[in-house]
N, C-alpha and C positions, 0 to 999 in steps of 0.2 A: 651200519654203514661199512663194516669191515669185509665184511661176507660179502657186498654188494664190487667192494674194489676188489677183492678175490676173486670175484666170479668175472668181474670183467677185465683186468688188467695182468691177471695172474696167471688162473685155469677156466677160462672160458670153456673147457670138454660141455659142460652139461646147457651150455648156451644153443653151440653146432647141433647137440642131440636134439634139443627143442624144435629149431629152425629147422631141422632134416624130416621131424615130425609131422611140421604143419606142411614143410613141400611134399612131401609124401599124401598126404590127406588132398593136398588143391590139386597134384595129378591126377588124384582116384575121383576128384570131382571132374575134374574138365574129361576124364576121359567118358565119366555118364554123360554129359552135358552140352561139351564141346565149345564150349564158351570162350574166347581168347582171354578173356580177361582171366579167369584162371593160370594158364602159363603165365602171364603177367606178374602175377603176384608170385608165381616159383621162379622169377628172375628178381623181384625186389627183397625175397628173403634171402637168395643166393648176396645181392649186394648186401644184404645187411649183413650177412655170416661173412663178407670179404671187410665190412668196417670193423666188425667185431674182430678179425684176427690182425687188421694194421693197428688197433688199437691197444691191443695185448704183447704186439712185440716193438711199437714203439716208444709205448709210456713203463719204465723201467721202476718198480715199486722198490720202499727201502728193505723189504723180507727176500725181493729179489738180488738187490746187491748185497747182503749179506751172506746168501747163499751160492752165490759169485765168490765171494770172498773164502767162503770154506770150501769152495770146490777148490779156488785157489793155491788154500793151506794144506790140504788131502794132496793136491800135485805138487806143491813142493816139498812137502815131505819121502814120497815114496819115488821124488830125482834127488833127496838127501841136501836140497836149497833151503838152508839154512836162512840165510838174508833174505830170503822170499818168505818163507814163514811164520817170522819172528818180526819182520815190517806189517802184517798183520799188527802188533801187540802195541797198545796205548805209551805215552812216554811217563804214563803215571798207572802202566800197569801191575798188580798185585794179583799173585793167587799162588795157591799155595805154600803162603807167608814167603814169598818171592817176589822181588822186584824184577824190573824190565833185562837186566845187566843179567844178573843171577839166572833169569828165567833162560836168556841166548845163551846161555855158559851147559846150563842142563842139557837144552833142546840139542845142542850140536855134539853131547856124550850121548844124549840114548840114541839120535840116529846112527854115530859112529856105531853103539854098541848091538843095539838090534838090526841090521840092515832092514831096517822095512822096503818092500818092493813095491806094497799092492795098500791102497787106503781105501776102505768099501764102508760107504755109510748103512747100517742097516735101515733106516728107515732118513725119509727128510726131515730134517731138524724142523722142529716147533719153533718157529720166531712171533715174538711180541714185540713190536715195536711201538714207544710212548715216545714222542716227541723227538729229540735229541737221543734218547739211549734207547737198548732193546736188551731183550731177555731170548740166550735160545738153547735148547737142550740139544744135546748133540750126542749121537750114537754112534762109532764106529767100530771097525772091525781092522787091525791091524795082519797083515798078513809082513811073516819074517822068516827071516834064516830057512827058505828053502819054504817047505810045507806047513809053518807052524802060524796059528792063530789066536790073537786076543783080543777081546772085547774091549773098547772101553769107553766111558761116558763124561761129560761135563754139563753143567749149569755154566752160561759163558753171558757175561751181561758186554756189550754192547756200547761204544761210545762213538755220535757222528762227528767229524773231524772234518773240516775243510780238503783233507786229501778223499775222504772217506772214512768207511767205518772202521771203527779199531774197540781189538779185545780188552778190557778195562780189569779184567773177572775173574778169572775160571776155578771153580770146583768141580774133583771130581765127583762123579754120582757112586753114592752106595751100590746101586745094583744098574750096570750098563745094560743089562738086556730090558728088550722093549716090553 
């Protein structure tokens, strides 16, 4: 069932490629043939490829708003919005053996202290989402002080909140690269 809401609410690419397939096949038919009804059916795939894309940008999945929410935490980090970044974070967040207080008291010295400019995820974060909480691995690339770059990774669990989703979690990963 996951794959199925992925494929249609998420990334629909390999849906288009199908339906592009078979209008491609019913023009190469109607052009041996001549049959109307052939074009017929390359404008009822074309409507199904127009349901298939209102469908995918109007039903908003919860792997999609999380990944809203780190594009979020990536941009306000690298404008150094501290209160944007850290409203992300649970009121009963923990990681690394840090509370919520402790954790904004950090976040606003390493920004001061690295000026980061640039937040570049290497890859899209892996989200699992089970019910109420979610699981997502998360890769980036900090870029700082002019030219200089660091990897780095977390394990970040996930809590849904009446505002939205909030970080509950985060460990770093042993090895950030993918």
């Amino acid at each position: 069932m996951e794959s199925v809401k992925e494929t249609l609410f998420e990334d629909p690419f390999y849906l288009y490629v199908l339906l592009a397939i078979a209008a491609v096949v019913c023009l190469g038919v109607w052009r041996s043939r001549r049959k109307a009804k052939w074009l017929l059916m390359i404008g009822v795939l074309v409507l199904i490829a127009g349901g298939f894309y209102f469908l995918e940008r109007a039903i908003v999945t919860d792997r999609e708003r999380i990944w809203a929410a780190l594009d979020a935490m990536a941009a306000a980090a690298e404008k150094h919005d501290v209160d944007t970044l850290t409203g992300y974070l649970d009121d009963n967040y923990r990681g690394w053996r840090l509370g919520k207080i402790t954790a904004v008291a950090a976040a606003k010295l390493a920004l001061r202290r690295w000026q980061i400019h640039k937040v570049k995820f290497m890859e899209r974060p892996k989200v699992t989402v089970s019910g109420d909480s979610a699981d997502s691995t998360v890769r980036v690339v900090f870029h700082y002080d002019g030219q200089k770059r660091h990897p780095m990774g977390w394990e970040v669990e996930w809590v849904r909140r009446p505002d939205g989703w909030r970080v509950r979690h985060a460990t770093p990963l042993d090895n950030p690269l993918p």
